[in-house]
C-alpha positions as CSV (number, residue, x, y, z in Angstrom):
1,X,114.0,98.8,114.0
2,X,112.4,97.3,110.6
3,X,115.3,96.5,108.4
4,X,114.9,97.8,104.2
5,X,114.4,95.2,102.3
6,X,117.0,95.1,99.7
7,X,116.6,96.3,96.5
8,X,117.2,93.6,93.6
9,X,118.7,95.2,90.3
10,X,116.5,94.3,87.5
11,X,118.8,92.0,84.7
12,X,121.2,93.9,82.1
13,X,119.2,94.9,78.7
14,X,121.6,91.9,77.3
15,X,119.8,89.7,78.9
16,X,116.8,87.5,77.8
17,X,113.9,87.9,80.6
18,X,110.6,86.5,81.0
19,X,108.4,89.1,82.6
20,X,104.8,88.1,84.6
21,X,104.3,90.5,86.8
22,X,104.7,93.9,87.3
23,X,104.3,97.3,85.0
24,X,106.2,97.6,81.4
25,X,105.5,100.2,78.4
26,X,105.8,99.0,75.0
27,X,107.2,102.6,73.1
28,X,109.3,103.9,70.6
29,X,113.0,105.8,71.7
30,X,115.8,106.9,69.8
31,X,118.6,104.9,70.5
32,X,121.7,105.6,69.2
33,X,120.1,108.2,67.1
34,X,117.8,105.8,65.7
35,X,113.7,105.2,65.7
36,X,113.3,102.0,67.9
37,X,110.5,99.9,69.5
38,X,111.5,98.8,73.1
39,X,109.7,97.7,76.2
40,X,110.0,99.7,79.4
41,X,110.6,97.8,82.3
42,X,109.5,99.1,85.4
43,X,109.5,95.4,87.8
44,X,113.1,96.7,89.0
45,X,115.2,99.5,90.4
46,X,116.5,101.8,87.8
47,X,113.9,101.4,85.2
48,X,115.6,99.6,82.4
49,X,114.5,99.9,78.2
50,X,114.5,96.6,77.0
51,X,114.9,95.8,73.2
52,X,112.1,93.3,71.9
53,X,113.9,90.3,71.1
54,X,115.1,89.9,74.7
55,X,111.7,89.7,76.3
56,X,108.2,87.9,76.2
57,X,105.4,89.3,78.5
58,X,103.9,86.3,80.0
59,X,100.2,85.8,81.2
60,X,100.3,83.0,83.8
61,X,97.4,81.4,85.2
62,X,96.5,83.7,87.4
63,X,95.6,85.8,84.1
64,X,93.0,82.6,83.5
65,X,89.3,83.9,83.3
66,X,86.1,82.9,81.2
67,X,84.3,85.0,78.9
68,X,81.1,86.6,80.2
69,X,77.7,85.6,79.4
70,X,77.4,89.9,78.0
71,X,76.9,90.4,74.5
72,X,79.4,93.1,74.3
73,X,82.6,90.4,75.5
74,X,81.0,88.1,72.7
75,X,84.2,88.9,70.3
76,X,86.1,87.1,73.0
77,X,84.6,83.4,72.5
78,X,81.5,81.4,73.3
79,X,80.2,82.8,76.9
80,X,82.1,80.5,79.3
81,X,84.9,80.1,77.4
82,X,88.5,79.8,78.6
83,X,90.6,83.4,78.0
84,X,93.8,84.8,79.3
85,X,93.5,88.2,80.3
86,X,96.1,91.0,81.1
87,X,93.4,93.4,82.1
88,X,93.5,97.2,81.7
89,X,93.5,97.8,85.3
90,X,96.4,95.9,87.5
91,X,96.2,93.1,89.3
92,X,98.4,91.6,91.7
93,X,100.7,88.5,90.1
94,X,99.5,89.7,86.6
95,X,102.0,90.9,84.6
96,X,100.7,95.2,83.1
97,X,101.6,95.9,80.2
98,X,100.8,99.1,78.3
99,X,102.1,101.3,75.6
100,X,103.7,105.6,75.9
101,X,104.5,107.5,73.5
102,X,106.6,109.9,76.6
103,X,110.1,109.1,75.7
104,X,111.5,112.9,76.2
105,X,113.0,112.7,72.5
106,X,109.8,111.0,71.2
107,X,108.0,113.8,73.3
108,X,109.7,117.0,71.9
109,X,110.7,115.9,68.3
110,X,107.2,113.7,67.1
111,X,104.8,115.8,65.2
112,X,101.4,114.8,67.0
113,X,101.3,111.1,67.0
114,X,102.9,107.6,66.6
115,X,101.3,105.4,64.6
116,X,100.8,102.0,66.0
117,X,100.5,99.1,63.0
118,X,99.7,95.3,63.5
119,X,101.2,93.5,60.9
120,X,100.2,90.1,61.4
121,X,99.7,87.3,64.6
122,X,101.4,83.7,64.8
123,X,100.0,82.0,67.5
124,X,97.4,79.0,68.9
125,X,94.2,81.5,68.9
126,X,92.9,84.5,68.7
127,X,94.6,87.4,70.5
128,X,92.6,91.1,70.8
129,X,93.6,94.2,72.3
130,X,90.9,96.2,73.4
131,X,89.7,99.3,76.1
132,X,86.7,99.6,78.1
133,X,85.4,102.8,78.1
134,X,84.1,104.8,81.6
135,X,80.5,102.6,80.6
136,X,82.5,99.2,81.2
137,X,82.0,98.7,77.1
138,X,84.7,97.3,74.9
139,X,86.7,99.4,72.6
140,X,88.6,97.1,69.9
141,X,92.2,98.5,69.4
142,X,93.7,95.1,67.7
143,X,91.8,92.3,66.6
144,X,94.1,88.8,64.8
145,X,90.5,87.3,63.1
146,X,90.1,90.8,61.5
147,X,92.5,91.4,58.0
148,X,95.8,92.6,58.6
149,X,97.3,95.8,58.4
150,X,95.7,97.2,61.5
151,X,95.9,100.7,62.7
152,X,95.8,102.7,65.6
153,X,97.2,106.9,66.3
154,X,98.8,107.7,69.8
155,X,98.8,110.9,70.8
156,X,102.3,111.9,71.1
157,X,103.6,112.0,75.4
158,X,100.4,109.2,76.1
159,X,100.5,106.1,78.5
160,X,97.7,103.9,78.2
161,X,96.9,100.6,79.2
162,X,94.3,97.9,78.0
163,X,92.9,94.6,77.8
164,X,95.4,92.2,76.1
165,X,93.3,88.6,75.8
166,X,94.3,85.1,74.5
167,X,91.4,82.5,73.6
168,X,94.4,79.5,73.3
169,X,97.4,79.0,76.1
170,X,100.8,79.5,73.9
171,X,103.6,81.6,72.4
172,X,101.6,84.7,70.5
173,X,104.3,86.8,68.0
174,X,102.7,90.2,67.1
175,X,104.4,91.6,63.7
176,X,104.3,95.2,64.8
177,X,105.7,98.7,63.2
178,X,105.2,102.4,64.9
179,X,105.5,105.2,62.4
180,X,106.0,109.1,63.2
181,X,106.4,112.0,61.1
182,X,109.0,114.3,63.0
183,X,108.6,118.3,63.8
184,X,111.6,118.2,61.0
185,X,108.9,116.9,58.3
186,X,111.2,113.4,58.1
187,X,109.1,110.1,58.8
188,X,110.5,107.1,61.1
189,X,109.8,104.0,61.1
190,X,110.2,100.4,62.9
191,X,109.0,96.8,63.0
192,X,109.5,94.4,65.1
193,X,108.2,91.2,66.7
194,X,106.5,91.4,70.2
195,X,106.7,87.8,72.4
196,X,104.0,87.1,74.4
197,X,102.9,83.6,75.9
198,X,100.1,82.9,77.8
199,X,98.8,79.8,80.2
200,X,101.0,77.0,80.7
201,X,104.2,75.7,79.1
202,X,107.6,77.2,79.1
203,X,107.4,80.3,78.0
204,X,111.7,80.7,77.3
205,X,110.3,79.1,74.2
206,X,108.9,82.0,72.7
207,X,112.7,83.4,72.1
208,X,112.3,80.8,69.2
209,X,110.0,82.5,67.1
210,X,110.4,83.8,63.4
211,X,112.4,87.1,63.2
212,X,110.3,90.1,62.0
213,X,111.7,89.2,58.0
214,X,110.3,85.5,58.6
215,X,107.0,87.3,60.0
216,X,106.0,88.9,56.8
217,X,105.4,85.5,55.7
218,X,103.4,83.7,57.8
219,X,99.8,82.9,57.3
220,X,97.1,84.8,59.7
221,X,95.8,82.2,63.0
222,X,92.6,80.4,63.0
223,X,91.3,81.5,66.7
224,X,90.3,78.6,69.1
225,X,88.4,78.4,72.3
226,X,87.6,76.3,75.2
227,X,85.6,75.8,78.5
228,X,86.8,77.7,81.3
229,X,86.3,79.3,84.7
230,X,84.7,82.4,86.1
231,X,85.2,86.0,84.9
232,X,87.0,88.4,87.1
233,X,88.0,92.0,85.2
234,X,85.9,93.2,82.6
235,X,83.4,94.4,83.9
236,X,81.8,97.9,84.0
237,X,83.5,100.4,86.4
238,X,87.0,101.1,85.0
239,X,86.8,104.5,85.9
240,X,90.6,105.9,85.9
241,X,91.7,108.9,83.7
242,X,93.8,108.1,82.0
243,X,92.1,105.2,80.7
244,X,88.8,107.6,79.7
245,X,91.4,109.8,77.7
246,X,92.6,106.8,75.8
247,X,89.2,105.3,74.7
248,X,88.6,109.0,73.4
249,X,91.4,108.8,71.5
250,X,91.7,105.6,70.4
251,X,88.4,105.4,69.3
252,X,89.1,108.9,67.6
253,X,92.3,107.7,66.2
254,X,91.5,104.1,65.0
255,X,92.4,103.6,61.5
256,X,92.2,99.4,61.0
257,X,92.5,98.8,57.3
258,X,89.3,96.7,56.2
């Protein structure tokens, strides 16, 4: 008889973790009666809420792709070009990351929608956040060469998932705030830094970066690019629901400050 295997408890919410593969959720909760941004963790067994500053989301190599010789990718470099992907649909070894707004308290006491802000990016290159639509085109959410505040709504109890790309290998900080007005007509609020390294090096290093008040002051990236390897995700054909729903939304939603 085929023996279990045994079930590894994920690492306390104390702890500083470096995930790369496997499904999380970027959300807001109330935790301890109080509007917070915290990643879900869903790599172990129970799901564990992890607060920011104890985890960077890591694109490895396997995440390695080049940009495609289509017009529409062209935001993402020079056709040919080195990129690190996290793609919108998962892929084995390749860490998924996405954002909800389904929180049961988020669910039942936000009025509508959370409001998702990108502050600012410190990091080696360009990072975007994007959706393809059920045509296979891009739909920009976040964009670091593009002037900072950026805005996007979330429907309130949503999970979505997109393209999260890198044009340099490094430690990326995202300066980012989610805002809700509350069925009670009160408005939360928080910011927070979100780690993310991609390619090669040690990621652990990325628990170094600037606090979110040190954010506010650093200067927006340059982007950068490179030669690369062939493309593997982005093509048309990401036909799933949910991710259909989102592009309608986001695209509905999207409020980037010029």
């Amino acid at each position: 008889m085929a023996i279990a295997p045994a079930v590894v408890a994920p690492a306390p919410p104390t702890a500083q973790v470096v995930i790369a593969d496997g499904h999380v959720d970027l959300g807001p909760r109330f935790v301890d009666g109080k509007w917070t941004i915290q990643l879900r963790d869903d790599t172990g067994d129970p799901v564990v809420w992890r607060p920011l500053e104890n985890v960077v989301v890591q694109a490895t190599d396997k995440a390695e792709v080049s940009v495609p010789a289509d017009p529409a990718y062209s935001f993402l470099g020079t056709a040919g070009a080195k990129v690190w992907v996290i793609p919108q649909v998962q892929q084995a070894g390749v860490v998924w990351p996405g954002w909800n707004t389904q929180d049961t308290e988020v669910a039942t006491r936000v009025d509508r929608e959370v409001t998702w802000s990108l502050n600012g990016v410190d990091g080696p290159g360009a990072f975007t956040l994007f959706l393809n639509s059920d045509f296979g085109k891009p739909a920009p959410v976040f964009d670091s060469r593009k002037p900072f505040p950026q805005e996007t709504g979330i429907d309130v109890n949503t999970h979505v998932h997109g393209n999260w790309t890198f044009s340099a290998p490094g430690t990326y900080l995202l300066d980012i705030t989610m805002t809700a007005k509350l069925t009670d007509g009160t408005t939360v609020t928080d910011r927070r830094p979100l780690r993310l390294h991609a390619g090669p090096g040690n990621p652990q290093e990325a628990f170094k970066s600037t606090t979110v008040a040190e954010a506010e002051s650093q200067p927006e990236q340059s982007t950068s690019t490179s030669t690369g390897t062939s493309w593997l995700w982005l093509g048309g054909g990401v036909v799933l629901l949910v991710v259909v729903a989102s592009v309608l939304f986001v695209v509905r939603r999207k409020k980037a400050t010029a």
